[in-house]
C-alpha positions as a printed NumPy array, in Angstrom:
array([[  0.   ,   0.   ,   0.   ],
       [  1.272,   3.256,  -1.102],
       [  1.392,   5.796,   1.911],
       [  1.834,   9.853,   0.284],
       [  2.839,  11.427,   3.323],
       [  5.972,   8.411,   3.427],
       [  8.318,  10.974,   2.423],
       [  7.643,  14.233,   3.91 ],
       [  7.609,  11.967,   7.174],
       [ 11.019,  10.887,   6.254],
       [ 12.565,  14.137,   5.561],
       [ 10.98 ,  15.258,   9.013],
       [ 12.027,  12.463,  11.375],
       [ 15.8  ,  13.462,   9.605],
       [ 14.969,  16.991,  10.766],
       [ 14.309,  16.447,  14.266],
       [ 16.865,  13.648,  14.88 ],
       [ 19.596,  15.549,  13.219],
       [ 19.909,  17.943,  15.818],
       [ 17.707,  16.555,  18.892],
       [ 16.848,  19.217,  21.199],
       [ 16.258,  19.082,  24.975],
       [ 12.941,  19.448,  26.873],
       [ 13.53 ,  23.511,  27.375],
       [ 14.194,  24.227,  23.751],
       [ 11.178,  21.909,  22.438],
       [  9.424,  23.959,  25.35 ],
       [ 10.327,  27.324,  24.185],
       [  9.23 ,  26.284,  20.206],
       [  6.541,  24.127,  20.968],
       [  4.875,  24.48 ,  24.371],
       [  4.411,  21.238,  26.834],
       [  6.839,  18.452,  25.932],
       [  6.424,  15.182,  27.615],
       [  8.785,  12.366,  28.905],
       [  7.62 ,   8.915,  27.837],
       [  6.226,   8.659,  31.788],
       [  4.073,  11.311,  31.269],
       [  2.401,  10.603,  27.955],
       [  1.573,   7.346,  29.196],
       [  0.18 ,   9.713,  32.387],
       [ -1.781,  11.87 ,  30.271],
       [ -2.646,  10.239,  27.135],
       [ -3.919,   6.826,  25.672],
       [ -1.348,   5.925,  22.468],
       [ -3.908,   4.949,  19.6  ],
       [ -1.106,   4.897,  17.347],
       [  1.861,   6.03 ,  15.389],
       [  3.391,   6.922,  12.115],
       [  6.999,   8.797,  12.897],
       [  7.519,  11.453,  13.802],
       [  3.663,  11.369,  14.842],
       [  1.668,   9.74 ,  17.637],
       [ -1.938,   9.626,  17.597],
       [ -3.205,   9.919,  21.142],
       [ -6.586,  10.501,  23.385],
       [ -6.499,  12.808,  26.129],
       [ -7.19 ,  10.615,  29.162],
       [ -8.669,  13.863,  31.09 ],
       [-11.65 ,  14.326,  28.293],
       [-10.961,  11.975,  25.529],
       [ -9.916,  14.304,  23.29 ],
       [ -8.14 ,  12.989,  19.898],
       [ -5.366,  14.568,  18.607],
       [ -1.757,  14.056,  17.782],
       [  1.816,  14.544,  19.034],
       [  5.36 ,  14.71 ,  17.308],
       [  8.794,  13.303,  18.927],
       [ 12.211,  12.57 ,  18.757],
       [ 14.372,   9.165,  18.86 ],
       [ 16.685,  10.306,  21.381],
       [ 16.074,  11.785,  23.852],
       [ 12.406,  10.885,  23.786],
       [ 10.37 ,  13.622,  23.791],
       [  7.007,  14.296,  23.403],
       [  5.5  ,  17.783,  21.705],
       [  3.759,  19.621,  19.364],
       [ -0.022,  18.956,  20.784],
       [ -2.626,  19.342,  17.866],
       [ -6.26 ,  18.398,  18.849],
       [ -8.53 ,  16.657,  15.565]])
């Protein structure tokens, strides 16, 4: 099966793993940035294409997805469907 977004996911997870920032600096561009502890906390996983995460809010079951990084794992980048 032919995925179109393959590639632009590609040249993304390159983007972000090239130069891996830390929590305060994903902070500062992004807003809240979660350890893998506190997604697990906060949200349900539903799934996950890299560098995205598909997630429901466990406080109101909101939908919505997430970007991260390989190393060190961070979560960020909260967009609700």
């Amino acid at each position: 099966m032919h995925d179109p977004t393959e590639t632009i996911r590609r040249e993304q997870v390159k983007e972000i793993n090239s130069d891996p920032n830390g929590r305060e600096v994903l902070g500062a561009k992004h807003g809240e940035v979660w350890d893998t502890s506190g997604l697990q906390q906060k949200f349900v996983v539903l799934g996950f294409m890299a560098p995205y995460v598909i997630v429901a809010r466990k406080s109101d079951g909101q939908k919505g997805s997430l970007m991260f990084q390989g190393s060190p794992r961070f979560y960020f980048g909260w967009s609700a469907d």
